[in-house]
C-alpha positions in Angstrom: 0.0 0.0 0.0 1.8 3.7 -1.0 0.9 7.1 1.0 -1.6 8.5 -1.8 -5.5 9.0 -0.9 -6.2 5.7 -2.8 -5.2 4.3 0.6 -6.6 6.8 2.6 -9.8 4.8 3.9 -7.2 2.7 5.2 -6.2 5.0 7.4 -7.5 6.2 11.4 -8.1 9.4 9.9 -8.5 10.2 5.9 -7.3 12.7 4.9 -11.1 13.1 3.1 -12.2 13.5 7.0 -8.8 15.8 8.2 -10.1 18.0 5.3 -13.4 18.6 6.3 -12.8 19.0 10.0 -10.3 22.0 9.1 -13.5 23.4 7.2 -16.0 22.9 9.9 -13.0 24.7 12.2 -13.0 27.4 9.6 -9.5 26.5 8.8 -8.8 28.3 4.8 -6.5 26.2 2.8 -5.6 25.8 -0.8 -5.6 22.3 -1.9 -3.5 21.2 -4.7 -3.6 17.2 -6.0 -0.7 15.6 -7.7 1.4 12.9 -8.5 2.7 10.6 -5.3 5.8 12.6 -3.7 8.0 10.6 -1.6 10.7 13.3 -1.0 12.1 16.7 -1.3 13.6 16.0 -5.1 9.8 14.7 -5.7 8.1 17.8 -4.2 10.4 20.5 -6.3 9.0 18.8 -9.7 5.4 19.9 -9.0 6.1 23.1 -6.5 6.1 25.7 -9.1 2.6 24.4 -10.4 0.9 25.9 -7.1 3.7 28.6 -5.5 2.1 32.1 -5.7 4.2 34.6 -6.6 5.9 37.0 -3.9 5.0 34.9 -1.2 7.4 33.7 1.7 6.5 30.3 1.3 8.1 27.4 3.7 7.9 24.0 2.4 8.6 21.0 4.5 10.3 18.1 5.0 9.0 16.2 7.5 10.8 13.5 10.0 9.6 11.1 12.3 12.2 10.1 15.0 12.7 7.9 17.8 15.2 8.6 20.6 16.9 6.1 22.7 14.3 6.4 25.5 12.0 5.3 22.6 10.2 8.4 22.7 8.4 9.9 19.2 9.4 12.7 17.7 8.0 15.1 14.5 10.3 17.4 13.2 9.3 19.3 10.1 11.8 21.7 8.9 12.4 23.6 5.9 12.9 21.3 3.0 16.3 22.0 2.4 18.0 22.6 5.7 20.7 19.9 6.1 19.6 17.2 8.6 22.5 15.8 10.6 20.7 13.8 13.5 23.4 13.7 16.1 23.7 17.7 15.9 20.0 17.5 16.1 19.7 15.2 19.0 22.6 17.5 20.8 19.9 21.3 19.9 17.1 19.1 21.1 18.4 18.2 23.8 18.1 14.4 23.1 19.7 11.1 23.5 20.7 9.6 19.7 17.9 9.8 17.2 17.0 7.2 14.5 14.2 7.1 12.2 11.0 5.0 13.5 10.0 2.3 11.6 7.5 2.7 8.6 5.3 0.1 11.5 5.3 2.6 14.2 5.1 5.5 12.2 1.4 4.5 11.0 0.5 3.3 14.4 1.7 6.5 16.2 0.7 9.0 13.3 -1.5 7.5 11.0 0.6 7.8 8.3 2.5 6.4 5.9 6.2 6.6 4.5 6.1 9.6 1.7 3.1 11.6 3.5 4.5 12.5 7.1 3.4 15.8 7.8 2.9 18.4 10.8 -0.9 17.3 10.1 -0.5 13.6 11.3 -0.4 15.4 15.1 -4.3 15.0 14.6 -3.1 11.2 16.0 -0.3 11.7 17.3 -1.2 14.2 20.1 -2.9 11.4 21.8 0.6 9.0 21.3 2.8 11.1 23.2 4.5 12.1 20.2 6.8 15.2 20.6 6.4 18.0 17.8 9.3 20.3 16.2 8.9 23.1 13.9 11.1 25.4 11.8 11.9 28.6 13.1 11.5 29.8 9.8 8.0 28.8 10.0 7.1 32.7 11.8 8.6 34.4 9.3 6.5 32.0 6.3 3.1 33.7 4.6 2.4 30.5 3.6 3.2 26.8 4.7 3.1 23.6 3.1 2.3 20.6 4.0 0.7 16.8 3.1 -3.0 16.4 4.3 -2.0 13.0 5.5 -1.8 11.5 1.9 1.3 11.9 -0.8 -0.3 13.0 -3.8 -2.0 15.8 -1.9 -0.7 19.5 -0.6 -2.3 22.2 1.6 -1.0 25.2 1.4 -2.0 27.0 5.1 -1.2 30.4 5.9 1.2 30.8 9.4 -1.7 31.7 11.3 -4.0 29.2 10.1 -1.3 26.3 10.6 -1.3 27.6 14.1 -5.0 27.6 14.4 -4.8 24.1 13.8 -2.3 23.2 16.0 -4.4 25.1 18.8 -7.4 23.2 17.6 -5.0 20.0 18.4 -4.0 20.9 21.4 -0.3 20.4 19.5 2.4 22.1 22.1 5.4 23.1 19.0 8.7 23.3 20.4 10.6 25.6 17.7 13.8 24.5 16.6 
């Protein structure tokens, strides 16, 4: 089974139902549909075809991480900042990070490899999963992100990503 919203029924939440619920919060979003992107080289191919122009847009990557403790971790950052998890670990203020297995990372965040996004706290707030952002994330007019799925991106302004995370009751530790 891949990350795109064929799957998505498979999933605890669709992203079909993640959707809706940011439009009964009154959540506005652009939603752009797309090939399956599985990573960062993926996402650049189809970016331009929904970037405005003149906005400071961030655009993520997104990492799910275990520490030695075997604690969960989210860390989306901007989608080209180098990732060097010992340094990481050491500004976190962590024991040595790995990446969780493709196992956990649906069970913790309802997710699959290719669509891990800030989004998949909807689940993971209630796993004891850990969330990191981007500095550069209050600077950004515009953020985006996966709705759960691969072949799908929301583009959310600052404020509304922050709604959301409210909404959540997501605590963001900004790194």
């Amino acid at each position: 089974m891949d990350a795109s919203s064929q799957f998505q029924d498979s999933l605890p939440v669709s992203s079909d139902k993640l959707l809706a619920q940011l439009d009964a919060w009154g959540i506005s979003y652009r939603l752009h549909s797309h090939a399956p992107l599985r990573t960062v080289a993926d996402a650049k191919t189809v970016e331009a075809g929904f970037m405005q122009a003149g906005e400071r847009a961030l655009r993520l990557k997104t990492l799910y991480l275990r520490d030695k403790k075997k604690r969960n971790h989210l860390v989306s950052l901007e989608q080209d900042r180098d990732v060097d998890l010992k340094a990481l670990a050491a500004e976190l203020g962590l024991g040595n990070l790995s990446f969780g297995s493709a196992e956990r990372l649906l069970e913790t965040l309802g997710v699959r490899p290719g669509a891990v996004t800030p989004l998949a706290m909807v689940n993971g707030v209630n796993q004891d999963v850990h969330f990191y952002m981007d500095k550069a994330a209050q600077q950004a007019d515009v953020i985006y992100m996966h709705p759960l799925v691969n072949d799908r991106t929301v583009a959310l302004t600052r404020q509304a990503f922050l709604d959301v995370m409210s909404r959540l009751s997501v605590t963001i530790i900004w790194v």
